[in-house]
N, C-alpha and C positions, 0 to 999 in steps of 0.2 A: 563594408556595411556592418556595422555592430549588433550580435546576436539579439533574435528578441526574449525578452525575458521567460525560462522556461515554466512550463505548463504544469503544475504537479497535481494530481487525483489522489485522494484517501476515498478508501470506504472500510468503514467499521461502522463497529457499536452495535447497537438492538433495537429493534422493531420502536422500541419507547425514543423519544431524541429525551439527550440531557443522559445518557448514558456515561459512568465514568470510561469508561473507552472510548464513545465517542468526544470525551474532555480531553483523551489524550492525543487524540487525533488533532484536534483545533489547537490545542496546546503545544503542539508539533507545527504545523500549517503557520502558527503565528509568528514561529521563530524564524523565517525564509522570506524573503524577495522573490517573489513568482508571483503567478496567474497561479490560483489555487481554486477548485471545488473539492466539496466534501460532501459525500454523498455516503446518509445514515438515516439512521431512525425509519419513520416507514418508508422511506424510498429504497430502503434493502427488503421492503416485502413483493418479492419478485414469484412470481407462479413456481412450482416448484421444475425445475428443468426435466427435461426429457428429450432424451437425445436423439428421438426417433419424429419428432413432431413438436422439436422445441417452440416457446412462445415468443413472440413479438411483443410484447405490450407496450406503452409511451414509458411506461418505470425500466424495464429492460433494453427499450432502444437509449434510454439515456446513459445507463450504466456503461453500453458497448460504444457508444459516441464518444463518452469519455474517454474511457481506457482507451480509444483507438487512437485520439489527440494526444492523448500524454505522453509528456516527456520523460516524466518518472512517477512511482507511485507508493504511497503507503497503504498498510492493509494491517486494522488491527481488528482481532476478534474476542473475545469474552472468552475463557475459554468454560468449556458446560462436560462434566465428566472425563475426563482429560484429552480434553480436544475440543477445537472450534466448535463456533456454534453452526448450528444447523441453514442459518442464513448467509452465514457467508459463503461456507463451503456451495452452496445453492449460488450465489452472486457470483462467487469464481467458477462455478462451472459454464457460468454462459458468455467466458470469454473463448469461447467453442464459435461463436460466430466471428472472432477474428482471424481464425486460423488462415482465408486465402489473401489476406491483409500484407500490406507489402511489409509491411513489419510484425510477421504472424504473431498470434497470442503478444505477450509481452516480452518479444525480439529488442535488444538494445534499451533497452529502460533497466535503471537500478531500480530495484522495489525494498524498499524499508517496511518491516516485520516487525507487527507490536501483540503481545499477549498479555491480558489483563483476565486473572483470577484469584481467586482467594487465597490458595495455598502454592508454595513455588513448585512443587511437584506438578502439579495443572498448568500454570502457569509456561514452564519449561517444556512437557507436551507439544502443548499447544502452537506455540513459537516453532519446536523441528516441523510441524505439521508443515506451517505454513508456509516456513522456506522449503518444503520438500514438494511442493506445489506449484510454489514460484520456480522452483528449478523446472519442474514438470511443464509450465509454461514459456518456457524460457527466456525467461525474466534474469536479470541479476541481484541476488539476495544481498544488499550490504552487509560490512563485514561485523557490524555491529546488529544486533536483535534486542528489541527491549522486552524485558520482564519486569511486570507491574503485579508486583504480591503483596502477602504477608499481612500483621495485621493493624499498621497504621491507615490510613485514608489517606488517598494521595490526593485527590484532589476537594475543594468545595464547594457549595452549592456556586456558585457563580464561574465555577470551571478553575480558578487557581490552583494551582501544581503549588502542594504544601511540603513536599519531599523533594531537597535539592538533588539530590542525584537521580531520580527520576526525571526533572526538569530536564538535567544536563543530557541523558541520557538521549531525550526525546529530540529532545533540538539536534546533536549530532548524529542521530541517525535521518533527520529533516534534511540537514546540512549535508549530509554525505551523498543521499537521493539530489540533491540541489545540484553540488557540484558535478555527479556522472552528466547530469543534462548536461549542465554547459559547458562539459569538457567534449559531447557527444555533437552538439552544436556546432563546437570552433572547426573542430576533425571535418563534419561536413562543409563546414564555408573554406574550407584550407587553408584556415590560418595554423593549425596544427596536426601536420602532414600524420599520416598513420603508417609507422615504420611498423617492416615486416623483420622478425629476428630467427628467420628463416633462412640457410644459406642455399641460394641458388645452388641447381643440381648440376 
Protein backbone atom coordinates (compact mmCIF):
# COMPACT_ATOMS: atom_id res chain seq x y z
CA UNK A 1 0.00 0.00 0.00
CA UNK A 2 1.71 3.36 -1.02
CA UNK A 3 2.55 5.87 1.66
CA UNK A 4 0.12 8.74 2.12
CA UNK A 5 1.43 11.82 1.50
CA UNK A 6 3.21 13.39 4.48
CA UNK A 7 1.64 15.96 6.83
CA UNK A 8 4.02 19.06 7.42
CA UNK A 9 2.99 21.98 10.16
CA UNK A 10 5.02 25.34 10.11
CA UNK A 11 4.34 27.83 12.64
CA UNK A 12 5.97 31.28 12.63
CA UNK A 13 5.92 34.81 12.02
CA UNK A 14 3.99 37.59 14.17
CA UNK A 15 0.85 38.36 15.79
CA UNK A 16 0.34 40.62 12.25
CA UNK A 17 -0.20 37.77 9.23
CA UNK A 18 1.73 39.07 6.03
CA UNK A 19 4.70 38.85 8.18
CA UNK A 20 8.25 38.51 6.12
CA UNK A 21 8.78 35.21 8.24
CA UNK A 22 5.63 34.16 7.90
CA UNK A 23 6.48 34.74 3.70
CA UNK A 24 9.20 32.48 4.34
CA UNK A 25 7.35 29.93 5.73
CA UNK A 26 4.63 29.72 2.75
CA UNK A 27 7.61 30.29 0.50
CA UNK A 28 9.04 27.00 2.10
CA UNK A 29 5.48 25.10 2.32
CA UNK A 30 5.04 25.93 -1.44
CA UNK A 31 8.22 24.15 -2.56
CA UNK A 32 6.86 20.47 -1.13
CA UNK A 33 4.20 17.86 -2.12
CA UNK A 34 2.47 17.23 1.37
CA UNK A 35 -0.69 17.99 3.29
CA UNK A 36 0.65 21.24 4.63
CA UNK A 37 -0.89 23.86 7.44
CA UNK A 38 0.61 26.98 8.47
CA UNK A 39 -0.34 28.33 11.46
CA UNK A 40 0.80 32.33 12.09
CA UNK A 41 -0.28 35.60 12.51
CA UNK A 42 -2.96 35.71 15.29
CA UNK A 43 -3.44 32.14 15.63
CA UNK A 44 0.23 32.26 17.52
CA UNK A 45 -1.57 34.67 20.09
CA UNK A 46 -1.91 31.84 22.59
CA UNK A 47 -2.57 32.80 26.42
CA UNK A 48 0.72 33.04 27.86
CA UNK A 49 1.65 29.40 29.24
CA UNK A 50 1.82 28.26 32.58
CA UNK A 51 2.91 25.18 33.55
CA UNK A 52 1.14 24.87 36.61
CA UNK A 53 -2.57 25.61 35.18
CA UNK A 54 -1.74 25.56 31.63
CA UNK A 55 -4.67 26.77 29.13
CA UNK A 56 -6.80 25.00 26.79
CA UNK A 57 -8.19 27.44 24.47
CA UNK A 58 -9.61 26.38 20.63
CA UNK A 59 -6.07 28.54 19.39
CA UNK A 60 -4.03 26.21 21.54
CA UNK A 61 -5.94 23.03 21.19
CA UNK A 62 -5.22 23.48 17.38
CA UNK A 63 -1.65 24.40 17.69
CA UNK A 64 -1.11 20.80 19.86
CA UNK A 65 -3.61 18.82 17.16
CA UNK A 66 -1.27 19.78 14.70
CA UNK A 67 2.07 19.20 15.91
CA UNK A 68 0.69 15.96 17.35
CA UNK A 69 -0.44 14.71 13.34
CA UNK A 70 2.74 15.97 12.01
CA UNK A 71 4.85 14.24 10.24
CA UNK A 72 7.41 16.83 10.19
CA UNK A 73 7.69 20.40 10.90
CA UNK A 74 9.09 23.87 10.31
CA UNK A 75 9.40 26.64 12.88
CA UNK A 76 10.43 30.04 11.99
CA UNK A 77 10.66 33.04 14.28
CA UNK A 78 11.58 36.80 14.01
CA UNK A 79 14.26 37.09 15.82
CA UNK A 80 13.61 40.40 18.61
CA UNK A 81 16.92 41.21 20.71
CA UNK A 82 18.90 38.16 19.99
CA UNK A 83 16.44 35.66 20.25
CA UNK A 84 13.07 34.45 19.24
CA UNK A 85 10.29 36.20 19.78
CA UNK A 86 8.22 35.99 22.64
CA UNK A 87 5.38 34.08 20.80
CA UNK A 88 6.92 31.49 19.72
CA UNK A 89 9.00 30.55 22.44
CA UNK A 90 5.28 30.84 24.30
CA UNK A 91 3.68 28.31 21.16
CA UNK A 92 6.62 25.89 21.77
CA UNK A 93 6.16 25.80 25.27
CA UNK A 94 2.81 24.26 24.97
CA UNK A 95 4.04 21.36 23.23
CA UNK A 96 4.15 20.31 27.21
CA UNK A 97 0.82 18.66 26.46
CA UNK A 98 2.34 16.21 24.10
CA UNK A 99 4.76 14.78 26.33
CA UNK A 100 2.33 11.32 27.34
CA UNK A 101 1.76 11.18 23.37
CA UNK A 102 2.94 7.98 21.75
CA UNK A 103 5.31 10.05 19.92
CA UNK A 104 6.12 12.43 22.97
CA UNK A 105 6.80 16.17 22.21
CA UNK A 106 8.33 15.97 18.71
CA UNK A 107 9.85 12.18 18.88
CA UNK A 108 10.68 11.21 15.26
CA UNK A 109 9.93 14.31 13.15
CA UNK A 110 12.62 16.33 11.33
CA UNK A 111 12.05 19.99 12.24
CA UNK A 112 13.39 22.60 9.75
CA UNK A 113 14.62 25.90 11.72
CA UNK A 114 14.17 29.35 10.17
CA UNK A 115 15.42 32.73 11.68
CA UNK A 116 14.64 36.05 10.14
CA UNK A 117 16.27 39.35 11.39
CA UNK A 118 17.88 42.24 10.62
CA UNK A 119 21.37 41.80 11.30
CA UNK A 120 23.06 38.14 10.99
CA UNK A 121 24.43 38.39 14.48
CA UNK A 122 20.41 38.15 15.69
CA UNK A 123 19.75 36.27 13.04
CA UNK A 124 22.34 33.40 14.03
CA UNK A 125 21.19 33.72 17.83
CA UNK A 126 18.06 33.05 17.11
CA UNK A 127 18.31 29.93 14.73
CA UNK A 128 21.00 27.96 17.74
CA UNK A 129 18.08 28.96 20.06
CA UNK A 130 15.63 27.26 18.15
CA UNK A 131 17.44 23.96 17.37
CA UNK A 132 18.51 23.99 20.99
CA UNK A 133 14.81 23.66 21.70
CA UNK A 134 14.02 21.33 19.02
CA UNK A 135 16.68 19.02 20.42
CA UNK A 136 15.06 19.82 23.98
CA UNK A 137 11.90 18.37 22.37
CA UNK A 138 13.15 15.80 20.83
CA UNK A 139 12.61 16.58 17.48
CA UNK A 140 15.32 16.23 14.85
CA UNK A 141 16.87 19.55 13.78
CA UNK A 142 17.81 19.28 9.84
CA UNK A 143 21.17 19.52 8.90
CA UNK A 144 20.67 22.69 7.25
CA UNK A 145 19.18 26.03 9.31
CA UNK A 146 18.16 28.99 7.36
CA UNK A 147 19.36 32.56 8.12
CA UNK A 148 17.45 35.39 6.57
CA UNK A 149 19.51 38.74 7.26
CA UNK A 150 21.19 41.63 6.12
CA UNK A 151 20.14 44.48 4.34
CA UNK A 152 18.53 43.57 1.11
CA UNK A 153 14.52 42.48 1.33
CA UNK A 154 14.11 39.06 0.75
CA UNK A 155 10.89 39.00 -0.04
CA UNK A 156 7.65 41.41 -1.47
CA UNK A 157 4.69 42.49 -0.88
CA UNK A 158 2.94 39.50 -2.59
CA UNK A 159 5.31 37.08 -0.60
CA UNK A 160 8.02 36.40 -3.73
CA UNK A 161 11.41 35.41 -2.50
CA UNK A 162 13.68 38.20 -4.41
CA UNK A 163 17.10 36.58 -3.02
CA UNK A 164 17.87 33.27 -4.88
CA UNK A 165 19.89 31.77 -2.28
CA UNK A 166 17.49 32.43 0.23
CA UNK A 167 14.82 30.76 -2.17
CA UNK A 168 17.16 27.79 -2.51
CA UNK A 169 17.78 27.63 0.89
CA UNK A 170 14.11 27.50 2.11
CA UNK A 171 12.96 24.91 -0.29
CA UNK A 172 15.91 22.44 0.79
CA UNK A 173 15.43 22.70 4.26
CA UNK A 174 11.28 22.06 3.20
CA UNK A 175 12.76 19.22 1.10
CA UNK A 176 14.87 17.76 3.81
CA UNK A 177 11.76 17.92 6.52
CA UNK A 178 9.74 16.25 3.37
CA UNK A 179 11.95 13.52 2.80
CA UNK A 180 12.82 12.41 6.87
CA UNK A 181 8.65 11.85 6.75
CA UNK A 182 8.82 9.60 4.02
CA UNK A 183 11.67 7.89 4.78
CA UNK A 184 9.96 7.64 8.39
CA UNK A 185 6.84 6.23 6.65
CA UNK A 186 8.35 3.48 4.31
CA UNK A 187 10.44 2.15 7.79
CA UNK A 188 6.98 1.87 9.28
CA UNK A 189 5.06 0.18 6.38
CA UNK A 190 8.41 -2.23 6.08
CA UNK A 191 9.23 -1.47 2.84
CA UNK A 192 12.44 -0.18 4.37
CA UNK A 193 13.62 -2.62 7.18
CA UNK A 194 15.56 -0.53 10.12
CA UNK A 195 19.03 -2.07 10.38
CA UNK A 196 20.56 -2.13 13.72
CA UNK A 197 24.59 -1.51 13.47
CA UNK A 198 24.85 -2.78 16.68
CA UNK A 199 26.74 -6.08 17.23
CA UNK A 200 24.90 -8.57 18.95
CA UNK A 201 26.48 -9.35 22.54
Amino acid sequence: MPATRPRIVAIGGTPHSGSSTEKALRHALDSIDAHTELISGEDLCLPLYDPISPAFTPAVERVITALGHADGVLLASPGYHGGLSGVMKNALDYVEFLRDDDRPYLSGRAVGCIANAAGWQGAMATLSALRDIVHALRGWPTPLGVCIAGPEKAFDQQGNCLLPTVSRHLQTVAHDVLEFAQMRQAQQAGAVPIKSHVKAA
